[in-house]
Structure formats: C-alpha cells, structure tokens
N, CA and C atoms of all chains as a GROMACS GRO file, in nm:
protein
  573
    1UNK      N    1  -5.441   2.920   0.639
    1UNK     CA    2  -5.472   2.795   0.705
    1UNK      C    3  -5.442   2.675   0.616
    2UNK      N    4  -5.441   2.547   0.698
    2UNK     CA    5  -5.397   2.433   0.606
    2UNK      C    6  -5.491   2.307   0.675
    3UNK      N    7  -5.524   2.229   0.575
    3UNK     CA    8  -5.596   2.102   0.638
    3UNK      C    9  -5.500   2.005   0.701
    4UNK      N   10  -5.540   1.914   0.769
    4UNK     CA   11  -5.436   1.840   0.815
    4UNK      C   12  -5.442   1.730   0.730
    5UNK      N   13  -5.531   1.690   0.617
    5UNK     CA   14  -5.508   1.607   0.499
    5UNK      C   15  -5.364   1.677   0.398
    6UNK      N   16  -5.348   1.791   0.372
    6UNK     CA   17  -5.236   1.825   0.305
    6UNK      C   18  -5.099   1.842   0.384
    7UNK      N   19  -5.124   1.869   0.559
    7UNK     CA   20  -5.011   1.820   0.668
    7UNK      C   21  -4.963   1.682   0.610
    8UNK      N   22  -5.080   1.630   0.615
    8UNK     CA   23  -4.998   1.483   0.623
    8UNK      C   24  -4.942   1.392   0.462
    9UNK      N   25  -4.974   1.465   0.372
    9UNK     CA   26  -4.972   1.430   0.243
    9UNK      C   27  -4.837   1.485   0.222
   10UNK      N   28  -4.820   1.606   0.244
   10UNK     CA   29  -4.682   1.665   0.255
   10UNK      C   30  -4.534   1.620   0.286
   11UNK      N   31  -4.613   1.606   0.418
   11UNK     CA   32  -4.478   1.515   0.517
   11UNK      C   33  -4.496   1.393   0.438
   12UNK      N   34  -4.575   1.298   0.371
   12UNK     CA   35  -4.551   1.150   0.354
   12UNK      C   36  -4.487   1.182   0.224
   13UNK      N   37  -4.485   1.266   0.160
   13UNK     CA   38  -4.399   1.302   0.051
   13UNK      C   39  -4.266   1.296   0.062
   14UNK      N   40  -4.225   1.392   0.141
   14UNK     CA   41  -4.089   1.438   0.221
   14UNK      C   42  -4.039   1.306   0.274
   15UNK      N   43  -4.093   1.266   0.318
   15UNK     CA   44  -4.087   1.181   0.416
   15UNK      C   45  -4.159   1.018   0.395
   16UNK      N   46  -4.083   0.984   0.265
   16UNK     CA   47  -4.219   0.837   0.277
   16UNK      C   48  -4.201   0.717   0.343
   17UNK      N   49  -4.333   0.655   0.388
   17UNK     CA   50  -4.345   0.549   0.483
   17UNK      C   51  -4.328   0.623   0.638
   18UNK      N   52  -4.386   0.776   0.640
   18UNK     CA   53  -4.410   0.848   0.775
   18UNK      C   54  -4.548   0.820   0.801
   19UNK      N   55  -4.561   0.833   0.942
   19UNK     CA   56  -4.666   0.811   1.034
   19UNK      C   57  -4.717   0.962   1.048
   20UNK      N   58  -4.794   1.013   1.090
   20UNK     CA   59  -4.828   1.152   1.102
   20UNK      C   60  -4.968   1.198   1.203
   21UNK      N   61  -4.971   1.254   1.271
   21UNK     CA   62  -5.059   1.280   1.321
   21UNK      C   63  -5.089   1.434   1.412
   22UNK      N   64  -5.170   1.499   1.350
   22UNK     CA   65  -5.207   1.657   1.291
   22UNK      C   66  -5.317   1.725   1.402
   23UNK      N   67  -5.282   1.765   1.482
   23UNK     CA   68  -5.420   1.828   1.588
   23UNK      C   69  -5.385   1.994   1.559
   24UNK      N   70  -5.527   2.002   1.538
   24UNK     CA   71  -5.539   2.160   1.512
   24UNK      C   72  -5.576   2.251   1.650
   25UNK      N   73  -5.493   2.291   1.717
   25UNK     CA   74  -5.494   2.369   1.847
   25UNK      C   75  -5.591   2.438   1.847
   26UNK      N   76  -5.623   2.538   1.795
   26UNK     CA   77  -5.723   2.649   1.786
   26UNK      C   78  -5.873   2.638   1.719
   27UNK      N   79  -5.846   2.554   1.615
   27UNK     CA   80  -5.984   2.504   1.492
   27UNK      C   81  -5.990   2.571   1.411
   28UNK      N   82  -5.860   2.686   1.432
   28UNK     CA   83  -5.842   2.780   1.286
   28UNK      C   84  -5.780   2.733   1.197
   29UNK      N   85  -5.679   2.613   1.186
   29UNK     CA   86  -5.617   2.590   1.077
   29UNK      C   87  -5.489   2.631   1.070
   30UNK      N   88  -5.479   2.744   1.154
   30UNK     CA   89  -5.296   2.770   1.151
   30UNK      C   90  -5.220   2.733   1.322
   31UNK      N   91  -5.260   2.652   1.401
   31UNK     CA   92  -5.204   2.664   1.493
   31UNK      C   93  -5.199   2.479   1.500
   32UNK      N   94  -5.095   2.424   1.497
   32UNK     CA   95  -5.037   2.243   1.508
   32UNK      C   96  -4.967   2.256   1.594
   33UNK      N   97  -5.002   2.136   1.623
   33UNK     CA   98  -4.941   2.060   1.702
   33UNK      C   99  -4.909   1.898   1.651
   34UNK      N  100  -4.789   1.855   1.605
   34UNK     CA  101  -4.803   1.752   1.506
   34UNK      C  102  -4.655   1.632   1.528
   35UNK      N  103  -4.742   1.516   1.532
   35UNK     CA  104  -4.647   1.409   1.581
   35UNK      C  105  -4.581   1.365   1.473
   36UNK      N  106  -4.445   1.342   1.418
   36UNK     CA  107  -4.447   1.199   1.336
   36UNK      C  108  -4.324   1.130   1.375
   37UNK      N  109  -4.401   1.004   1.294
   37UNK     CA  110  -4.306   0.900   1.329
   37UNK      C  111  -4.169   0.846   1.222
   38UNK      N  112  -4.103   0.851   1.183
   38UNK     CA  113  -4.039   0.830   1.064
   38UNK      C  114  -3.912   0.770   1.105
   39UNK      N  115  -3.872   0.629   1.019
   39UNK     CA  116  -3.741   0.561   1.004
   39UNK      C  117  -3.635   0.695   0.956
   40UNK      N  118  -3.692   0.736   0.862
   40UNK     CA  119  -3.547   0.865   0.894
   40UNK      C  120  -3.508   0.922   0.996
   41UNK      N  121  -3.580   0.943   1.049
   41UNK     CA  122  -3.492   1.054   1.147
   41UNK      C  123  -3.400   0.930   1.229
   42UNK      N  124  -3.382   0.808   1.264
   42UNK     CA  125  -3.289   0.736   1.263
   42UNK      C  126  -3.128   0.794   1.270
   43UNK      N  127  -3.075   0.765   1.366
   43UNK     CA  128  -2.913   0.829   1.375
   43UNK      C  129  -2.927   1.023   1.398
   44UNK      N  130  -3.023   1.106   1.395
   44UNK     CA  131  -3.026   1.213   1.370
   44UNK      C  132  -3.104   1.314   1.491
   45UNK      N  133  -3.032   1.425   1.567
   45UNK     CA  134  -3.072   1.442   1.668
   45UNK      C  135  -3.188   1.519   1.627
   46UNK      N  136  -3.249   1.573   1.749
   46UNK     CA  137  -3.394   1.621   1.748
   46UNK      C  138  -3.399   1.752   1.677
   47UNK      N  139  -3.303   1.820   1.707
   47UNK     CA  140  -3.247   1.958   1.569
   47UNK      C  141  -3.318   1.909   1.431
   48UNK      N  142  -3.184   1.826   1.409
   48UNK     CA  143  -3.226   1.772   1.279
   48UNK      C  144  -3.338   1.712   1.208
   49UNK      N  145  -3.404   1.632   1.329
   49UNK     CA  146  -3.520   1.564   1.270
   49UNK      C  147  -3.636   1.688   1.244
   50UNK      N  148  -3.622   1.795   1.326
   50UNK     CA  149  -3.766   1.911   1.349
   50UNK      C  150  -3.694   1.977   1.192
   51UNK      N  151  -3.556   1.993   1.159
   51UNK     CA  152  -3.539   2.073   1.038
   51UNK      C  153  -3.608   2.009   0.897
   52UNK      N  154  -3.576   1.897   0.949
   52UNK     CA  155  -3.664   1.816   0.818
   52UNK      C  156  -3.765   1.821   0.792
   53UNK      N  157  -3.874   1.869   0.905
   53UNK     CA  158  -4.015   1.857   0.887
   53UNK      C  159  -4.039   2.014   0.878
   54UNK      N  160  -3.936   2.081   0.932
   54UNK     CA  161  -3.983   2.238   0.919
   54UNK      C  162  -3.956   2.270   0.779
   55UNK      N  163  -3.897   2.212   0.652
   55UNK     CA  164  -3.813   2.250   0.532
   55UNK      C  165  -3.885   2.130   0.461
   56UNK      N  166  -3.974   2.038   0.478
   56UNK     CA  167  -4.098   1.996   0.391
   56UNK      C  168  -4.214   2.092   0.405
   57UNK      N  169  -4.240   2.152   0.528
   57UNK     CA  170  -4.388   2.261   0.550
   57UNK      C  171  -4.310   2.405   0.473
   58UNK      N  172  -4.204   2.421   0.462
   58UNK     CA  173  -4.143   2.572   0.424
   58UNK      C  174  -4.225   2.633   0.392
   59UNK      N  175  -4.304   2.642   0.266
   59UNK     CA  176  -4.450   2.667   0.217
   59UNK      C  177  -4.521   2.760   0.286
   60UNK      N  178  -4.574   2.624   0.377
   60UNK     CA  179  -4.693   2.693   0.426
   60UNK      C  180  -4.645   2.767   0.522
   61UNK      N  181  -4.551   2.741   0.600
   61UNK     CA  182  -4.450   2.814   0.672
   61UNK      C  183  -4.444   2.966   0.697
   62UNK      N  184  -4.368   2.954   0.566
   62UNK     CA  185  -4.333   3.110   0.486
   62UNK      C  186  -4.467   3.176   0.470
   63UNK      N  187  -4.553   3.134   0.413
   63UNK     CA  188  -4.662   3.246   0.415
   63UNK      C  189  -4.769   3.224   0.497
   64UNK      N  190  -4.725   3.185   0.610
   64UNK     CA  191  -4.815   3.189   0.712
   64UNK      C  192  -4.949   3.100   0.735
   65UNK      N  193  -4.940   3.036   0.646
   65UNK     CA  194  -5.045   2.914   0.640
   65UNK      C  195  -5.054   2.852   0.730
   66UNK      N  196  -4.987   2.834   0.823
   66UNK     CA  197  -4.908   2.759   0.959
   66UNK      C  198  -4.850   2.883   0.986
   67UNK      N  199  -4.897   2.894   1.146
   67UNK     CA  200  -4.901   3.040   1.191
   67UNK      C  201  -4.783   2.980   1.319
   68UNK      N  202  -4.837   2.873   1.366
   68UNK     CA  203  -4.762   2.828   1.512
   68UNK      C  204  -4.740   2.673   1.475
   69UNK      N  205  -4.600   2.577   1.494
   69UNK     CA  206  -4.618   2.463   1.466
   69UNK      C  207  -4.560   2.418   1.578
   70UNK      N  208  -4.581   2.268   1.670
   70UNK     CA  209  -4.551   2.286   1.758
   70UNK      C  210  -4.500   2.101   1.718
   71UNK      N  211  -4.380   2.052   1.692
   71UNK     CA  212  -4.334   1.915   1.659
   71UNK      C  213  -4.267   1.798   1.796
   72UNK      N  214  -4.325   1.665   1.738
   72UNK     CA  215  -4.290   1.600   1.838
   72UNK      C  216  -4.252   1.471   1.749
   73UNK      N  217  -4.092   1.440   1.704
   73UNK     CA  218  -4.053   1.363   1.634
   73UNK      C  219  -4.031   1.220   1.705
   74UNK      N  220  -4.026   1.132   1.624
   74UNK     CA  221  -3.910   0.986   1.660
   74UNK      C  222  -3.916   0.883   1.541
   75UNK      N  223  -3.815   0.794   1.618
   75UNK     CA  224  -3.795   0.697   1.523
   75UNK      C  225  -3.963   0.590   1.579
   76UNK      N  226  -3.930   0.512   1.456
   76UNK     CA  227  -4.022   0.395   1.492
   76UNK      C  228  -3.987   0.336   1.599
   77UNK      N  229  -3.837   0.273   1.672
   77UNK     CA  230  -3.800   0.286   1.765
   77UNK      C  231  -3.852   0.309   1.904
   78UNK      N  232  -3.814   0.435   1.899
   78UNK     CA  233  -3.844   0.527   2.044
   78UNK      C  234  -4.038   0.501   2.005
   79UNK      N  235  -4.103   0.532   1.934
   79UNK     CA  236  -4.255   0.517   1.939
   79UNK      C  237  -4.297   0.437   1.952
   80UNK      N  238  -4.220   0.317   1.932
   80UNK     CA  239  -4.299   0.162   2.015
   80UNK      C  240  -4.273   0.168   2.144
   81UNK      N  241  -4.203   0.213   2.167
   81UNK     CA  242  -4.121   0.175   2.346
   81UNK      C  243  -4.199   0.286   2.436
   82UNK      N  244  -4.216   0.424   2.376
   82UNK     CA  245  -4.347   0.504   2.386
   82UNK      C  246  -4.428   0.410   2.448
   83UNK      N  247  -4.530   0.332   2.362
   83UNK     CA  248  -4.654   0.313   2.428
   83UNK      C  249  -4.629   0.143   2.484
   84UNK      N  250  -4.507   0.110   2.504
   84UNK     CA  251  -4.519  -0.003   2.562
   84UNK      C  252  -4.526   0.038   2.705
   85UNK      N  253  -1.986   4.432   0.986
   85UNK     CA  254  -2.025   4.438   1.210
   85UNK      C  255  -2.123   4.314   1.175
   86UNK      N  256  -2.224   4.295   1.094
   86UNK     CA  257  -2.279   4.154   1.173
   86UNK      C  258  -2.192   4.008   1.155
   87UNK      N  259  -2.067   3.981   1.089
   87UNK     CA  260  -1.983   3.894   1.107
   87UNK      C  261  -1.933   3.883   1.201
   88UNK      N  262  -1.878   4.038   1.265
   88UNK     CA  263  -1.813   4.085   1.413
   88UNK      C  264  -1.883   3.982   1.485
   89UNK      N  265  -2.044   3.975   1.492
   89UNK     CA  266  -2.128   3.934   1.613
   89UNK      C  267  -2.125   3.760   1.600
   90UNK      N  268  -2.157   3.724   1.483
   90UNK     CA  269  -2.161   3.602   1.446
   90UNK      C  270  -1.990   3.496   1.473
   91UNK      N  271  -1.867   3.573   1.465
   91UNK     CA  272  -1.793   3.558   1.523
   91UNK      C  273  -1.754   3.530   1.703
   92UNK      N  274  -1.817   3.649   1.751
   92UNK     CA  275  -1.848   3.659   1.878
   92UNK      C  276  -1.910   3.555   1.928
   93UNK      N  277  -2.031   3.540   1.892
   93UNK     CA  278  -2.119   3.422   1.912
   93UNK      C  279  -2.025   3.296   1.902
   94UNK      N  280  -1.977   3.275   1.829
   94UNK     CA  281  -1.903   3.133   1.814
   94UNK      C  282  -1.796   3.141   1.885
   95UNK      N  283  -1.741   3.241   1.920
   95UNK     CA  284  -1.611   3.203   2.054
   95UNK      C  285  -1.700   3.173   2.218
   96UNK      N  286  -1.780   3.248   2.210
   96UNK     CA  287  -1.840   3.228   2.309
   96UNK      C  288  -1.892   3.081   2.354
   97UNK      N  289  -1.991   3.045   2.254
   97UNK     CA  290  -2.030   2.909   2.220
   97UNK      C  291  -1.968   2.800   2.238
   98UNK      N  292  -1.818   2.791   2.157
   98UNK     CA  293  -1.680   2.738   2.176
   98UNK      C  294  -1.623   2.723   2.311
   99UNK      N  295  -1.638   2.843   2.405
   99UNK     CA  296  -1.553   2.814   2.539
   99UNK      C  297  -1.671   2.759   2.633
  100UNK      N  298  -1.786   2.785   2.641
  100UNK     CA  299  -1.941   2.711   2.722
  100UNK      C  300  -1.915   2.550   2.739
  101UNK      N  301  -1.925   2.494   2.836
  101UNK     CA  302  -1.976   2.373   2.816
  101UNK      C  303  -2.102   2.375   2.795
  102UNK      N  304  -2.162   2.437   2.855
  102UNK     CA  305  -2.335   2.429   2.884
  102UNK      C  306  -2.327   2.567   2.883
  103UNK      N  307  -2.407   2.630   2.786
  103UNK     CA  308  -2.472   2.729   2.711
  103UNK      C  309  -2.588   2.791   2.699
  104UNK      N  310  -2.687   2.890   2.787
  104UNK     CA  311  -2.816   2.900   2.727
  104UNK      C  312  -2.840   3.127   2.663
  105UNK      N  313  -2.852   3.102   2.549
  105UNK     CA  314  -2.875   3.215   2.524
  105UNK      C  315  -3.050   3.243   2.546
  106UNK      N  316  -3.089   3.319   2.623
  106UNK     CA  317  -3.204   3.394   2.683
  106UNK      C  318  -3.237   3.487   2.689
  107UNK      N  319  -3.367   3.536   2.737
  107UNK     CA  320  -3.450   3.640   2.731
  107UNK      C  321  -3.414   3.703   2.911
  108UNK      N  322  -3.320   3.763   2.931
  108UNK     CA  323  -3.327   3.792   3.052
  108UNK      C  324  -3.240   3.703   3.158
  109UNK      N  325  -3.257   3.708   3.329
  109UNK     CA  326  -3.140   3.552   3.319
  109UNK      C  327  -3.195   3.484   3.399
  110UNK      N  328  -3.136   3.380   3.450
  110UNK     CA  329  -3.144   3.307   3.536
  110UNK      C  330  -3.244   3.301   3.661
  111UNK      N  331  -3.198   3.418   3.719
  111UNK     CA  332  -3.260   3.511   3.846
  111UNK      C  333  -3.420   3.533   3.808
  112UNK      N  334  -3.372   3.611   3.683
  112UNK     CA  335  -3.517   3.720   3.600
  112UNK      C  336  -3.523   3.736   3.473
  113UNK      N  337  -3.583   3.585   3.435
  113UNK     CA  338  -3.647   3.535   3.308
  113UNK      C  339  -3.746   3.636   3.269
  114UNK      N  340  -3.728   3.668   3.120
  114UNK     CA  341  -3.804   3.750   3.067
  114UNK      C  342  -3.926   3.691   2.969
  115UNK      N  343  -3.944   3.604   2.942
  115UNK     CA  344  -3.988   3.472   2.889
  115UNK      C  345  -4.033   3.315   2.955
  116UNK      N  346  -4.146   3.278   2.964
  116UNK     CA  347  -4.178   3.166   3.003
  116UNK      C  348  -4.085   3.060   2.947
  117UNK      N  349  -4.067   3.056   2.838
  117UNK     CA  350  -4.024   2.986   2.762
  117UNK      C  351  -3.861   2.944   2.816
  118UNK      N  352  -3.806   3.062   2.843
  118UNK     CA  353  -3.677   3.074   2.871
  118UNK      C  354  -3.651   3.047   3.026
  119UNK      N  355  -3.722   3.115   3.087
  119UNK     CA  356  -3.748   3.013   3.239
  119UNK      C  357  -3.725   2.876   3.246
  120UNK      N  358  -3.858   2.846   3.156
  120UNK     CA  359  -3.869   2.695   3.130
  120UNK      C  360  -3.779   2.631   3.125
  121UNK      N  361  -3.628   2.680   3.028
  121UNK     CA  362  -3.529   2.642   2.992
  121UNK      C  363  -3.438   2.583   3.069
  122UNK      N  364  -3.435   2.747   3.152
  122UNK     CA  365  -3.374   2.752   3.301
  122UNK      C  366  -3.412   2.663   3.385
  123UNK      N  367  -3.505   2.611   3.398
  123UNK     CA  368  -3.557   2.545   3.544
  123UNK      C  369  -3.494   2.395   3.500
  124UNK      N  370  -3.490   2.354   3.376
  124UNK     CA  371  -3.475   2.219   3.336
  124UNK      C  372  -3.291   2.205   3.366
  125UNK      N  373  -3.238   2.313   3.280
  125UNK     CA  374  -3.083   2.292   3.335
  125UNK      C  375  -3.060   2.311   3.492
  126UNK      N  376  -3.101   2.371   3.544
  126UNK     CA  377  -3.083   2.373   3.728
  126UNK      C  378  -3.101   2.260   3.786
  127UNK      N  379  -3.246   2.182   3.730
  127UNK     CA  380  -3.228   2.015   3.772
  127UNK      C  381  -3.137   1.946   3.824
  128UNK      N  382  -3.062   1.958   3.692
  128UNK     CA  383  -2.953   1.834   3.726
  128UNK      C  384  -2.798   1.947   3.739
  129UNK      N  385  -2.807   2.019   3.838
  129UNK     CA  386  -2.700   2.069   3.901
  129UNK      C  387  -2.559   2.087   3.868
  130UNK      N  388  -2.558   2.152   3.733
  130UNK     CA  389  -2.439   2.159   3.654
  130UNK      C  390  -2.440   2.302   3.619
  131UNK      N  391  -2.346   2.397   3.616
  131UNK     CA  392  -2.368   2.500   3.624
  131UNK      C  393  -2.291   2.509   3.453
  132UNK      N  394  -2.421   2.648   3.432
  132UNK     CA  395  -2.395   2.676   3.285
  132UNK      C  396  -2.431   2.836   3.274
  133UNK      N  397  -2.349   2.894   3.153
  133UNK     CA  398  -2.329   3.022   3.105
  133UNK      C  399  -2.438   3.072   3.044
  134UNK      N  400  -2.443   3.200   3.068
  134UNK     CA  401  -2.618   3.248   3.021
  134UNK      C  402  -2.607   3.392   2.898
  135UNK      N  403  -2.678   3.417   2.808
  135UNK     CA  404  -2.639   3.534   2.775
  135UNK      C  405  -2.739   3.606   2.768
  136UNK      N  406  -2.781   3.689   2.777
  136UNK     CA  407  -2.905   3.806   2.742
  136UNK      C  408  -2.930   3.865   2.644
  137UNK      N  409  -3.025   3.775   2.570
  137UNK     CA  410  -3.032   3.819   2.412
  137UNK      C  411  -3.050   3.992   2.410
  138UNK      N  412  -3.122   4.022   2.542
  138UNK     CA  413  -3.229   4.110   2.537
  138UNK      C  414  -3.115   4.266   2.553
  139UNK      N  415  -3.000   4.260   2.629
  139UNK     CA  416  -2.936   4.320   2.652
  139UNK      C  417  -2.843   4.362   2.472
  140UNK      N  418  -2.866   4.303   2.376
  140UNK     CA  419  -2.799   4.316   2.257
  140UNK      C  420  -2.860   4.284   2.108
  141UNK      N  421  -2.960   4.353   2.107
  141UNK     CA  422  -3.039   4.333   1.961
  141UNK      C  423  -2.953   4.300   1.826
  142UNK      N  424  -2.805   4.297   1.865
  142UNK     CA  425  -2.751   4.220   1.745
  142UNK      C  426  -2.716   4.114   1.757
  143UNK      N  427  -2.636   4.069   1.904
  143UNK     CA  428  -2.661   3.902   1.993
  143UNK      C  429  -2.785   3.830   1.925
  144UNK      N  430  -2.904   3.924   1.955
  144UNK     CA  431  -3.074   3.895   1.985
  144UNK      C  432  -3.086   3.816   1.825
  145UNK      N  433  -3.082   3.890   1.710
  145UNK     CA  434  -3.061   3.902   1.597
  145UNK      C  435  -2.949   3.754   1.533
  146UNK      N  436  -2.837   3.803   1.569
  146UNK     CA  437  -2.707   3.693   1.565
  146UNK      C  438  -2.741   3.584   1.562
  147UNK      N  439  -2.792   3.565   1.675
  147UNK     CA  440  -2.803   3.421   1.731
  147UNK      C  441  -2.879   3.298   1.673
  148UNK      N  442  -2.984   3.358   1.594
  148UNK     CA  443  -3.084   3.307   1.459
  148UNK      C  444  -3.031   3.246   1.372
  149UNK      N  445  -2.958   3.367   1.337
  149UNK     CA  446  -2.848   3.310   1.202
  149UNK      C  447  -2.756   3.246   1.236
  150UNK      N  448  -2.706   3.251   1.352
  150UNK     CA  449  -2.572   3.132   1.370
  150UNK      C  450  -2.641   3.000   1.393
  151UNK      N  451  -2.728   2.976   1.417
  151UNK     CA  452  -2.787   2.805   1.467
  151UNK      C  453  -2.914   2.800   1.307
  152UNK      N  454  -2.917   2.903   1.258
  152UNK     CA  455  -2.999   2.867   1.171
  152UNK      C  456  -3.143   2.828   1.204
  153UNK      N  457  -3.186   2.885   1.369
  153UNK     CA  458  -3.285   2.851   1.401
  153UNK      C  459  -3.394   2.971   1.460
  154UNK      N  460  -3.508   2.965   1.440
  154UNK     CA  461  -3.602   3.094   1.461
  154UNK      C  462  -3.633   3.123   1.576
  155UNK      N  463  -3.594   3.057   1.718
  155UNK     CA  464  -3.662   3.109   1.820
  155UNK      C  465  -3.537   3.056   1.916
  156UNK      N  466  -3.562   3.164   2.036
  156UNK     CA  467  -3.489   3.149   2.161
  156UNK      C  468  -3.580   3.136   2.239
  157UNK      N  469  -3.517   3.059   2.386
  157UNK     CA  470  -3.388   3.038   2.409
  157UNK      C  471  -3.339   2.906   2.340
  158UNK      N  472  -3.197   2.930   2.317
  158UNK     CA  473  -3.117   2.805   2.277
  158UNK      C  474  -3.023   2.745   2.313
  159UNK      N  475  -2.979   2.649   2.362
  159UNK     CA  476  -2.899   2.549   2.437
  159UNK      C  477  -2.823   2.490   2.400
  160UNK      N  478  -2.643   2.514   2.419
  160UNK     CA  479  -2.568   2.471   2.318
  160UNK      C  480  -2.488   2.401   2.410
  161UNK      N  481  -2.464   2.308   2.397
  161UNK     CA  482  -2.388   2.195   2.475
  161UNK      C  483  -2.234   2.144   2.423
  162UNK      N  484  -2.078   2.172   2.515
  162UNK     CA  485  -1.980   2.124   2.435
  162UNK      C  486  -1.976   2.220   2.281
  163UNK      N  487  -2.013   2.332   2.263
  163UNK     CA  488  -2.037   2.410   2.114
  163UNK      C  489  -2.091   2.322   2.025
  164UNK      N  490  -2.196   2.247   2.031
  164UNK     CA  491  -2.310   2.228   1.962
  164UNK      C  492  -2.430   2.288   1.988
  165UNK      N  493  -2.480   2.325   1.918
  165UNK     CA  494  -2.660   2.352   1.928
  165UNK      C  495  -2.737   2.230   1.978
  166UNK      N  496  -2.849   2.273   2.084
  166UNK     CA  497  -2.919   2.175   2.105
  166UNK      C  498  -3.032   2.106   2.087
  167UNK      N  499  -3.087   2.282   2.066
  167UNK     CA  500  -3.211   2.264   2.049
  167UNK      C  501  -3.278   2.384   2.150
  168UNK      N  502  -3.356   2.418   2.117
  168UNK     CA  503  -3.488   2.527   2.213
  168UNK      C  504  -3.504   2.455   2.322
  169UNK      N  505  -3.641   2.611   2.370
  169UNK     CA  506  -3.732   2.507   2.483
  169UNK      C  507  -3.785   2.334   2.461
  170UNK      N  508  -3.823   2.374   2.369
  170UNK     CA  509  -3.898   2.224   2.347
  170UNK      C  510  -3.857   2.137   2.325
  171UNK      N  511  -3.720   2.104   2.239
  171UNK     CA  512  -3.633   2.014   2.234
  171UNK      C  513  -3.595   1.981   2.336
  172UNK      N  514  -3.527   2.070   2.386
  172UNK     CA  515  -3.480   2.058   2.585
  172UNK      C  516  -3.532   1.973   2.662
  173UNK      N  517  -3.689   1.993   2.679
  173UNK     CA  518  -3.792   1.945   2.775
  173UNK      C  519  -3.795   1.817   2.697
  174UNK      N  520  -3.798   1.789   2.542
  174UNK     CA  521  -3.821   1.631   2.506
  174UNK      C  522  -3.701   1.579   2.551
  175UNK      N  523  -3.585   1.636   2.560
  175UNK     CA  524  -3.479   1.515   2.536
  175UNK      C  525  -3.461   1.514   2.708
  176UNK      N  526  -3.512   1.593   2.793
  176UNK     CA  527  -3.519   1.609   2.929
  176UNK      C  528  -3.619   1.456   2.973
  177UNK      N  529  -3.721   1.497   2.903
  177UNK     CA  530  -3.832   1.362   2.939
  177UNK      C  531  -3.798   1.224   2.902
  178UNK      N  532  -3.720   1.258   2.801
  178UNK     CA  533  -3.653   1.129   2.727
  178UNK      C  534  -3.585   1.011   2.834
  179UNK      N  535  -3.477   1.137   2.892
  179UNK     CA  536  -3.337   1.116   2.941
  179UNK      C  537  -3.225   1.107   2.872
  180UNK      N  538  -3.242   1.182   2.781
  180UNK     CA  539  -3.122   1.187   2.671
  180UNK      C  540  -3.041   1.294   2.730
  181UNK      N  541  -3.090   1.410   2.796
  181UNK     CA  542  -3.022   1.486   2.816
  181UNK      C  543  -2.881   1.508   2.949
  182UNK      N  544  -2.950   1.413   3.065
  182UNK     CA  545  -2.825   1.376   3.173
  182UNK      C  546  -2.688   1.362   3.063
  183UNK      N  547  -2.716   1.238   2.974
  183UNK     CA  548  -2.585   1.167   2.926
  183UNK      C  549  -2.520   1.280   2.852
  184UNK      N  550  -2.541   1.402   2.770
  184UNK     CA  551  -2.525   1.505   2.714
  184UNK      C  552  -2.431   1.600   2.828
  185UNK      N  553  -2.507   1.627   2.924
  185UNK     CA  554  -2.439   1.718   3.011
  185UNK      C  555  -2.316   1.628   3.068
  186UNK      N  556  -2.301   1.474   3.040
  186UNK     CA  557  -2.177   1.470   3.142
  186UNK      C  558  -2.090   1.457   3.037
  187UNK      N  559  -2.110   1.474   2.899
  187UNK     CA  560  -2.018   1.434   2.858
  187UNK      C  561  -1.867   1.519   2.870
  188UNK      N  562  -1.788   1.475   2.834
  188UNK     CA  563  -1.676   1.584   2.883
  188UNK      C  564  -1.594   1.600   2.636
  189UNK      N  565  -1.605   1.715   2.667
  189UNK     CA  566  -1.529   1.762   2.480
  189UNK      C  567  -1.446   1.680   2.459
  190UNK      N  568  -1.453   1.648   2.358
  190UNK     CA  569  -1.334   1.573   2.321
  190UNK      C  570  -1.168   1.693   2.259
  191UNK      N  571  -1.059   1.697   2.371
  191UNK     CA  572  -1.015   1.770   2.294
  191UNK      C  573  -0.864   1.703   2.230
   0.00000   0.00000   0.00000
C-alpha cells in the first residue's frame, strides 16, 4: 500500500509544478484512482501523458504497492475549461 | 517465433485504419472492458478491424510488447496506438476522438 501524501510527492517530483489529486478506491491503499494536472503533458497524447505518470509510480508499481491505478490526465488548459 | 508475431502484429496494425485488438469480438465480447471499447467505436459508424487476443496466446502476449502497454483492449488508429479502454472513453468524452477517426494516412 501507499499513502496518497507519497502519490503526490512523487508525481510533484517527476513532475514539478503538478496538481494531483489521489482517491483511494477501496481504503486499502492499493487501489487509485488519480487526477493530475500538469503543463507537461502539453503537445503529448494521452498514451504519453499516462506513461509518464506510470514510469514516476514504477516503484510502487512493480511491487505491487499500487495494486490497480486508474489515471485521468491534462494540461492546465483542458482543466480550466473542465470546470468552466 | 516471438519476432515472427511482433512482426505480424505490425503488418497488421499498418494495413487497419481503425484497429481494436480484443478479448473476443464484436458480436461476443469476452471482457467488459473490451465491449466497452466496442460500443464506443460503433458510435460513430466507421467500420474497423478486430483481432482476438483470446484466439492466440502469442497475439495475446505480442501485443503488450509491441505498444509497450499492459492491458487490452487496444486501439490503434492509421498504425498508431491509441490508447485502451480508458483512454478511448476520455478522448471519446473529450471529442478528440471523431477528428482521429476521420483523419485519412498520410501517404
């Protein structure tokens, strides 16, 4: 299992000046569902943007720390226009 | 022999406009997931090529390693990868995906 304080510490690593936001499906710790928002993924299709975030978690990934991850990327962009 | 397949895979891929490798087909989805897939390309009324992972545990296998990605079904558009179920359904909700299907290859 993983907290969603080290979800999101992770990705802002990988990823800095990311937005992040971490819901634990089950309350066990290995099952996400996880938003972020990031100026990178900019120019880069949805493949690419989920590879980026799947190859910062590799980790926990690989040994199962994160059992099920379930990603929902964009630019800053598309996430303003989201909630307008 | 698994180059054989990984080869295979990419001619196949190559001649598809619209591509979905699956659990079963069209008719008789073996997978929610892959249904799912299905129901989203039928939408918008463009007819596309199907393969049955399930019918070829080295296809089944193959197909991972050629997109570099862990789960089916997968959706390859013009011989690009597209993305899974879930990509599908976002870029479906988006509307990213109409402009994708009309595009015509550049050859």
């Amino acid at each position: 299992m993983i907290t969603p304080d080290e979800i999101t510490s992770t990705l802002e690593k990988a990823l800095p000046g990311c937005n992040v936001n971490a819901r634990d499906l089950t309350g066990g710790g290995d099952h996400w569902q996880v938003i972020i928002v990031s100026s990178q993924f900019e120019g880069k299709s949805l493949v690419e943007q989920q590879r980026m975030v799947n190859e910062a978690l590799k980790e926990a990934l690989d040994t199962q720390r994160i059992h099920a991850l379930g990603l929902k990327t964009y630019t800053p962009e598309q996430w303003e226009r989201l909630g307008s | 022999m698994a180059e054989d397949v990984l080869a295979k895979i990419d001619e196949k891929v190559k001649q598809s406009k619209v591509l979905l490798y699956m659990k079963g087909n069209p008719s008789a989805p073996q997978c929610g997931f892959s249904a799912h897939t299905v129901e989203i390309l039928q939408s918008y009324g463009v007819p596309f090529d199907t393969v049955d992972v399930l019918a070829d545990p080295a296809v089944r296998d193959g197909i991972k390693r050629y997109s570099n990605w862990p789960t089916i079904p997968q959706v390859y558009i013009n011989g690009k990868f597209v993305g899974g179920c879930d990509i599908v359904h976002e870029l479906h909700e988006r509307g990213d995906l109409a402009p994708m299907l009309k595009e015509t290859p550049g050859k």
